[in-house]
C-alpha positions as CSV (number, residue, x, y, z in Angstrom):
1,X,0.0,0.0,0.0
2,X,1.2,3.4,-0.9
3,X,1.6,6.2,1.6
4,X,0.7,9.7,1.1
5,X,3.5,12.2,0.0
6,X,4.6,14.5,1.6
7,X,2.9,18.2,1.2
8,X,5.3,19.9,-0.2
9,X,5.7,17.6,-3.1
10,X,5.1,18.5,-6.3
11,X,4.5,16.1,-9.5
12,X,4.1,18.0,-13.0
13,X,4.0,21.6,-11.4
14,X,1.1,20.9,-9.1
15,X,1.5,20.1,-5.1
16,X,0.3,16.6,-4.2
17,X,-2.1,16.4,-1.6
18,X,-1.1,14.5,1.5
19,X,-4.2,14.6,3.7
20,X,-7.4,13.0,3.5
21,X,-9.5,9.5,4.7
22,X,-8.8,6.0,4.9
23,X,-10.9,2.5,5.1
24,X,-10.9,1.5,8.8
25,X,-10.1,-2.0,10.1
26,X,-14.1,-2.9,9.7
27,X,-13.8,-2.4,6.3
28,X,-13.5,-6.1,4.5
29,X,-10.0,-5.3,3.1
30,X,-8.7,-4.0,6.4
31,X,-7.5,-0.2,7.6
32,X,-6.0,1.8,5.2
33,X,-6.8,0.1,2.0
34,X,-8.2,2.7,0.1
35,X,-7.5,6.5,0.6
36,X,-9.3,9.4,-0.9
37,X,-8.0,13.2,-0.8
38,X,-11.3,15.5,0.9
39,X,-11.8,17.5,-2.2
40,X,-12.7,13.8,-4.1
41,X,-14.4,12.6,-0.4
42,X,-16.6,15.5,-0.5
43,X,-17.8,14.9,-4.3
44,X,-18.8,11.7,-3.5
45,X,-19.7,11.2,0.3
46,X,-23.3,11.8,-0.5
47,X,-23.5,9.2,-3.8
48,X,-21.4,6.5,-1.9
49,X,-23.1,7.5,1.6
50,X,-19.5,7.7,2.8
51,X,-19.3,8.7,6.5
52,X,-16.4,9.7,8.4
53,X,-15.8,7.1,12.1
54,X,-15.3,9.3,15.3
55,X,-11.1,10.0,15.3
């Protein structure tokens, strides 16, 4: 599994985002599997009813 970069990475002139949300251990392929930056969890928390686990 790939981590996030770091923030002040950039990749073809634009800064790579390095915050945003995981899969949690109840998820059937385990904590961490899949990560989504907020901009792309916000487009599609209300299509995927996505919810974000106390932290």
């Amino acid at each position: 599994m790939a981590r996030p970069a770091e923030p002040s990475t950039e990749a073809g002139g634009e800064t790579v985002l390095a915050e945003g949300y995981t899969t949690t251990a109840e998820h059937p392929k385990g904590a961490d599997y899949y990560w989504i930056c907020e901009p792309c969890f916000n487009d599609f928390k209300d299509r995927f009813e996505w919810d974000v686990a106390p932290g």
